[in-house]
N, C-alpha and C positions, 0 to 999 in steps of 0.2 A: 190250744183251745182259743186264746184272744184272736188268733189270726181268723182260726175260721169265724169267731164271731164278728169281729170288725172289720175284714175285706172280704168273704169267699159268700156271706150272709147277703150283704147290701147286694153285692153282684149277683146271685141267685135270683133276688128279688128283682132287679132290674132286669134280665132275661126272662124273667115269667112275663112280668109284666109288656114286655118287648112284641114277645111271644103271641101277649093275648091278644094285643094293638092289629098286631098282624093278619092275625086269624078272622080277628074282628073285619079288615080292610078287605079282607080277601073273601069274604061273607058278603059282603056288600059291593063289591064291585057287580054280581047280575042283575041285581035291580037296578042299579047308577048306569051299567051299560049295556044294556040288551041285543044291543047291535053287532058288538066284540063278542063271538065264540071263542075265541081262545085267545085270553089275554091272561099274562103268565105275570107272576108278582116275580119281580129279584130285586136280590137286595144285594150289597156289599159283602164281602166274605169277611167274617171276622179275622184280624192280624191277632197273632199273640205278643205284648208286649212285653220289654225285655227286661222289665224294672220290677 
């Protein structure tokens, strides 16, 4: 129960929050660029680390 509360928690939160940022960005990219029809958001593929 400590683990999930003290590393699996904060991480949760920080992919929500990751999540919203994005969502957010990608909301706002037609009003900021009206010109680009189809401009595609990527991002980096998450690694799993080994630790």
């Amino acid at each position: 129960m400590a683990i999930i509360k003290h590393l699996l928690l904060p991480l949760l939160m920080i992919c929500c929050l990751l999540e919203f940022e994005v969502a957010r960005a990608a909301s706002d990219l037609p009003r900021h660029t009206p010109s680009v029809p189809e401009q595609t958001l990527s991002l980096p593929a998450l690694q799993p680390s080994a630790g």
